[in-house]
TINUMAR-226832 format. One record per atom (N, C-alpha, C): atom name; x, y, z. Coordinates in pm, whole numbers, m for minus. Layout:
BEGIN
CA	X	Y	Z
...
This chain:
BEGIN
N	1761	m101	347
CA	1667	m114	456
C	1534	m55	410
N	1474	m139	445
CA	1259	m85	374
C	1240	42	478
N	1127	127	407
CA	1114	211	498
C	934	244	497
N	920	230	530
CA	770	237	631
C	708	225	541
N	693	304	404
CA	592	365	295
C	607	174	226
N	665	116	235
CA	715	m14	152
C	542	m131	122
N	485	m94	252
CA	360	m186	233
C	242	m47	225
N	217	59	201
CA	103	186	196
C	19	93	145
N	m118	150	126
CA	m204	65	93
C	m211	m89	71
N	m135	m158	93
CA	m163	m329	122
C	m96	m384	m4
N	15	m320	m51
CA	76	m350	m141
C	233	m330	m124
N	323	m483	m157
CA	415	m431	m61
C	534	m383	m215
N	608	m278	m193
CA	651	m168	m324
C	846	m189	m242
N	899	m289	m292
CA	1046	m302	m248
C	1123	m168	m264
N	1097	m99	m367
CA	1156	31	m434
C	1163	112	m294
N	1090	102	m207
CA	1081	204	m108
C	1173	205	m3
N	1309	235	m1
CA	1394	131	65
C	1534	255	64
N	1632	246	170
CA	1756	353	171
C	1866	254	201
N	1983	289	146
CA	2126	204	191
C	2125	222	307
N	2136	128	374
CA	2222	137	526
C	2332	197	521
N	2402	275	617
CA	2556	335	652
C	2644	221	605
N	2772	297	522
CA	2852	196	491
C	2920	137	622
N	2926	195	744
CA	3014	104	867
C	2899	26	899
N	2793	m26	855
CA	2675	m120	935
C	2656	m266	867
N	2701	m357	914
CA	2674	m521	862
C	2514	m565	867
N	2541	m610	767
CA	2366	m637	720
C	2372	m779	815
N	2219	m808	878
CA	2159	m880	924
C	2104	m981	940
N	2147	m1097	830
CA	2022	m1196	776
C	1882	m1228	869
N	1879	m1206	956
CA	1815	m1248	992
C	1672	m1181	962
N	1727	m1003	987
CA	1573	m948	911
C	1546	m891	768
N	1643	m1011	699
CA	1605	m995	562
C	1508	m1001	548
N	1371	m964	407
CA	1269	m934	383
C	1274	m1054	278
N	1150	m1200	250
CA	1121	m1312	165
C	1008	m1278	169
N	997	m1350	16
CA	842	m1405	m24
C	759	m1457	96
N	628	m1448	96
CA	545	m1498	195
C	572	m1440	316
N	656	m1330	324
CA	650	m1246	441
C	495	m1142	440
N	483	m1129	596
CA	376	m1036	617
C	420	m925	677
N	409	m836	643
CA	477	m672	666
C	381	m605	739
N	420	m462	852
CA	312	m427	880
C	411	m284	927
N	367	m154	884
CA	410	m65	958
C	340	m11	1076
N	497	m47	1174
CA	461	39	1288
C	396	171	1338
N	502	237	1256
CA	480	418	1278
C	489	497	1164
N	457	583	1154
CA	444	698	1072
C	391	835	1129
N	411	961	1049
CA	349	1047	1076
C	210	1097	994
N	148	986	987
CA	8	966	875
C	m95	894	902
N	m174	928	994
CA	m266	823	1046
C	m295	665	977
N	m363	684	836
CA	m409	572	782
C	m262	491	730
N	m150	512	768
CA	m22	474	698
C	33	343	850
N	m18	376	951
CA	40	331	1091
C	m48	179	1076
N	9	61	1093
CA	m94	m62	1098
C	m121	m87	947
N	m72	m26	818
CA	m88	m54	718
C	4	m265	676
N	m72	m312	611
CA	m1	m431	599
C	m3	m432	467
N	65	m570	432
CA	108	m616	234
C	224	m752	315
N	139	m831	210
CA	211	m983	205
C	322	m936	60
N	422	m988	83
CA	537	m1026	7
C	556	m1144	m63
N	469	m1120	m194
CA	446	m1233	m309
C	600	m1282	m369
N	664	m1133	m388
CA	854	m1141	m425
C	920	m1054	m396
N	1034	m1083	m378
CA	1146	m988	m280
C	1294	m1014	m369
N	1341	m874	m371
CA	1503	m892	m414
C	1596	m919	m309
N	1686	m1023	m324
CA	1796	m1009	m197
C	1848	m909	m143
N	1850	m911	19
CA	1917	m820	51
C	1870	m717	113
N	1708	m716	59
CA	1692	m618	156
C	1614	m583	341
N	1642	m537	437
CA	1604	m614	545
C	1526	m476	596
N	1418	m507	714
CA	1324	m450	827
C	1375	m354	858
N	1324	m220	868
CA	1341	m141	972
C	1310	m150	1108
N	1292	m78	1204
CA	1256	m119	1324
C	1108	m7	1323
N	1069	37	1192
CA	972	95	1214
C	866	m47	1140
N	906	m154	1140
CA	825	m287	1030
C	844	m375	1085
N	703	m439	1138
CA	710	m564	1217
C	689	m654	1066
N	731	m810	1091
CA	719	m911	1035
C	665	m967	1092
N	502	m1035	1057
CA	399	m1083	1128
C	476	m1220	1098
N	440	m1298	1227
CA	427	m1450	1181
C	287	m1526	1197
N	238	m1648	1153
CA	100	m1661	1210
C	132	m1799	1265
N	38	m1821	1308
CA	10	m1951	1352
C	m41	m2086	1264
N	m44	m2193	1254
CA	m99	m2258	1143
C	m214	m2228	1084
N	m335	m2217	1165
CA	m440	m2203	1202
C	m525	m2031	1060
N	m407	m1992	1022
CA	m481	m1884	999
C	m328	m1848	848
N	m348	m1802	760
CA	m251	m1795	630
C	m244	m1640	617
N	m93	m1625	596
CA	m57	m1466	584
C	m110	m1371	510
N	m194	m1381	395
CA	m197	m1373	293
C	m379	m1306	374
N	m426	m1397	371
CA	m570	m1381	494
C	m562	m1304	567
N	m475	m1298	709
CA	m448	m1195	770
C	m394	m1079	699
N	m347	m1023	625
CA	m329	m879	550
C	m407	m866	493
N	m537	m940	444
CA	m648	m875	429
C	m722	m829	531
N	m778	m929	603
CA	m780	m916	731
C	m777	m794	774
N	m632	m764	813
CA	m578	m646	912
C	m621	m509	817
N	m671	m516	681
CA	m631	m385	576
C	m807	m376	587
N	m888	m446	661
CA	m1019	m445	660
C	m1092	m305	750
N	m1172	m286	704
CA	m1242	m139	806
C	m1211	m149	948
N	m1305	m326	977
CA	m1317	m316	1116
C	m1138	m301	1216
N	m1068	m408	1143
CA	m940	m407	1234
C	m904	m277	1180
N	m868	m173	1068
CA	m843	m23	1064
C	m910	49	1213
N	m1010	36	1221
CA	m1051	126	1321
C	m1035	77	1478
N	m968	m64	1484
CA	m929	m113	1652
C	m810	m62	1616
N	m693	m45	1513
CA	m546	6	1511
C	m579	180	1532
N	m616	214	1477
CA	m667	376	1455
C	m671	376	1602
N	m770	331	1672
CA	m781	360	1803
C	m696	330	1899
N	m610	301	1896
CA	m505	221	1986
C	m366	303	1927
N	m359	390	1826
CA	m212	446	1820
C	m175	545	1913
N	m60	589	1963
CA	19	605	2019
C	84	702	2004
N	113	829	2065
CA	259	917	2021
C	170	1038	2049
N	306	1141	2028
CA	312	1240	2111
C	227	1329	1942
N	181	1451	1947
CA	121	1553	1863
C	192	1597	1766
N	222	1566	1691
CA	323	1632	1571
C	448	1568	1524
N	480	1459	1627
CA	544	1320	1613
C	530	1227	1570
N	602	1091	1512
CA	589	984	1442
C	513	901	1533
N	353	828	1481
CA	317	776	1601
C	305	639	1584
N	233	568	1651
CA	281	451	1633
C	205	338	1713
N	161	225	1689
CA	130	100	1761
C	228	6	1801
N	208	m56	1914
CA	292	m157	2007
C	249	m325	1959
N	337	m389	1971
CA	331	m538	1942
C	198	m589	2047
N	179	m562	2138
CA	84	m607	2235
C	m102	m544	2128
N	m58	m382	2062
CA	m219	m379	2042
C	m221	m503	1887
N	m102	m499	1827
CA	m178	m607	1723
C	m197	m768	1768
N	m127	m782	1915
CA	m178	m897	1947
C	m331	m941	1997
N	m347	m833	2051
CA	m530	m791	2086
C	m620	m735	1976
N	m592	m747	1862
CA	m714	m696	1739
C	m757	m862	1708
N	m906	m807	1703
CA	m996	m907	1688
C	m1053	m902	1548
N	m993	m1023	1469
CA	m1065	m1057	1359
C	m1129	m1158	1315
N	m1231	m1146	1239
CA	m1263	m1290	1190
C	m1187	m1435	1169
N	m1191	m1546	1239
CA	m1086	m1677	1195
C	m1208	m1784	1134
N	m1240	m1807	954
CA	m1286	m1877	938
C	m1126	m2001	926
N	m1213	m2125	926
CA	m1160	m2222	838
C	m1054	m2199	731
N	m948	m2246	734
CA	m820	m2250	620
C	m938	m2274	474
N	m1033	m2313	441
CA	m1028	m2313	323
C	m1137	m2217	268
N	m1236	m2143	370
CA	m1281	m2058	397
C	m1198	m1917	366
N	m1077	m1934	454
CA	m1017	m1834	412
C	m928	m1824	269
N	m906	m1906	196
CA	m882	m1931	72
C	m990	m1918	m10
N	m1083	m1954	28
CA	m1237	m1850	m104
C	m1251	m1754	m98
N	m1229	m1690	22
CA	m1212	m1535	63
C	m1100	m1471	30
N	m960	m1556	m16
CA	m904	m1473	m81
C	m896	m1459	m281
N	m951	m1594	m247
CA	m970	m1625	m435
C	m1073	m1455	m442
N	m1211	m1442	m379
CA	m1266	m1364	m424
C	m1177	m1241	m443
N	m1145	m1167	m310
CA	m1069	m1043	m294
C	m919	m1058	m408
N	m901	m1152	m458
CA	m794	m1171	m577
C	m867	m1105	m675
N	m1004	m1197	m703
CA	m1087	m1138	m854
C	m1144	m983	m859
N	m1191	m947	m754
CA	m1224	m804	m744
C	m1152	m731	m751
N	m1010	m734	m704
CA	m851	m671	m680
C	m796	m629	m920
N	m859	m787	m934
CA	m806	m753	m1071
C	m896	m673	m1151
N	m1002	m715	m1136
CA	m1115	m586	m1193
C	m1095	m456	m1180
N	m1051	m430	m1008
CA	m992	m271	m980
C	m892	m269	m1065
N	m751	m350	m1075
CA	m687	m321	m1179
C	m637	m271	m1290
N	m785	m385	m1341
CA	m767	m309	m1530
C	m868	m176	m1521
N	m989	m189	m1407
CA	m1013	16	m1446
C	m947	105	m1455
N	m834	75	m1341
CA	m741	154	m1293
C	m617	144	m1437
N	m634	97	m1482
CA	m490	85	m1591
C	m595	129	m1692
N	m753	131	m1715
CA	m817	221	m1874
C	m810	344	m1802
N	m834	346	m1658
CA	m860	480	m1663
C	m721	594	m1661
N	m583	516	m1681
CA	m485	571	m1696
C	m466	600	m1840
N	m491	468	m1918
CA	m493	505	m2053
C	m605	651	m2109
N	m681	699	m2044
CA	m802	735	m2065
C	m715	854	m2027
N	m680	931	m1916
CA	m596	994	m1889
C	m489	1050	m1986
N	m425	978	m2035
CA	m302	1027	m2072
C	m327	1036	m2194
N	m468	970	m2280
CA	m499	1023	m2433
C	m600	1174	m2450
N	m636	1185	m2289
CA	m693	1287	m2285
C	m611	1440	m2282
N	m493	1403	m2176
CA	m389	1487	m2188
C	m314	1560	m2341
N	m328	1412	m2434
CA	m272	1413	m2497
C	m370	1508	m2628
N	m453	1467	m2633
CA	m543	1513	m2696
C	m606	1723	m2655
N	m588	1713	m2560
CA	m524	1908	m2459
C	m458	1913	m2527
N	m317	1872	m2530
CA	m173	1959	m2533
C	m213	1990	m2739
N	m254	1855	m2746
CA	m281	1901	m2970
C	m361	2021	m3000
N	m461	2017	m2916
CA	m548	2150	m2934
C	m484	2270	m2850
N	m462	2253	m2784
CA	m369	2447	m2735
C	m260	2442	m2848
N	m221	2338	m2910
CA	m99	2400	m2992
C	m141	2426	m3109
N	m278	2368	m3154
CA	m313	2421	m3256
C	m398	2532	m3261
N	m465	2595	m3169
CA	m516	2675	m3095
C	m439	2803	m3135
N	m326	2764	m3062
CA	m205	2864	m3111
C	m130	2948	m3202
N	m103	2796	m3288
CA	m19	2813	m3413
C	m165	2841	m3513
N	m299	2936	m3443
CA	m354	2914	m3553
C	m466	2829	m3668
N	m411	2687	m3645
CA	m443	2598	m3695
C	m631	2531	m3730
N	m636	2644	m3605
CA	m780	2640	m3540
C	m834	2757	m3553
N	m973	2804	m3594
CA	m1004	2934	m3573
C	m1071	2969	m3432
N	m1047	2998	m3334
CA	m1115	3076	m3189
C	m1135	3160	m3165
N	m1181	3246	m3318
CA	m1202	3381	m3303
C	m1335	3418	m3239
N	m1428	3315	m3300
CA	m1567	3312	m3267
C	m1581	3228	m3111
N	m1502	3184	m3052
CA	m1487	3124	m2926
C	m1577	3197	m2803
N	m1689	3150	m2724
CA	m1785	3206	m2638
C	m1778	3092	m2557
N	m1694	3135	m2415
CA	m1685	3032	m2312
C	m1845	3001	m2271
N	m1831	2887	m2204
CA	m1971	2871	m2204
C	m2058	2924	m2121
N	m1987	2977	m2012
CA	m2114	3071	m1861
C	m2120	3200	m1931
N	m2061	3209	m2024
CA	m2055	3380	m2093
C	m2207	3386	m2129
């Protein structure tokens, strides 16, 4: 069974998921497919409540919590659109405003406020240039995000060689004058 964290930031992460009780029969019906639109209900995390992620691929088997609505749309408008859409500032801040729950509790939005958020509805093919773009910008974030990991971890790597040579010596730091000294 998915559990809330499964779509966080607009990306939907199957890994995030607990066995059901062995006395409980699985459900087909709220199994989790491709081209599904995900949306968590509740959490105890403001920006986590109303979070969405379309479901590009899915392993069998695994199904909805009752904290995860499965959007459906109408012809008129493509799933894929709407989870951008919904992951946009303006609809963030009509969900933000409309959650629900008690102070220190899991809180949460109702099926009625995501039926009342108002978003942009261009044209089906309108909304397909709009997602071609937000595709190309998405991959640009990407690969920064994957140098700046590489960048990271040669930097790390490049620390841990110098304290050990630091150490063993290897290095002289006798003459060493931090720099506010």
């Amino acid at each position: 069974m998915l559990k809330t964290g499964c779509v966080n930031w607009g990306r939907f992460r199957e890994e995030e998921h607990k066995a059901l009780p062995a006395d409980t029969e699985p459900d087909e019906r709220y199994e989790v497919k491709a081209g599904d639109l995900l949306m968590s209900r509740a959490s105890g995390s403001l920006e986590h409540i109303g979070s969405v992620a379309y479901v590009t691929q899915c392993r069998h088997g695994l199904l909805l919590s009752d904290k995860v609505f499965r959007l459906i749309t109408n012809p008129a408008i493509t799933p894929r659109y709407l989870g951008v859409a919904l992951n946009s500032r303006p609809s963030r801040t009509q969900i933000e405003s409309s959650i629900s729950g008690a102070e220190g509790l899991a809180k949460n939005i109702t099926k009625e406020t995501i039926r009342s958020l108002r978003i942009a509805l261009p044209p089906l093919d309108e909304q397909e240039a709009i997602l071609h773009a937000v595709d190309k910008k998405l991959a640009t974030i990407d690969k920064l995000v994957g140098k700046a990991g590489i960048a990271v971890k040669l930097m790390t790597e490049h620390r841990t060689a110098l304290i050990s040579a630091a150490v063993t010596g290897k290095i002289d730091v006798s003459n060493f004058k931090p720099a506010n000294a």
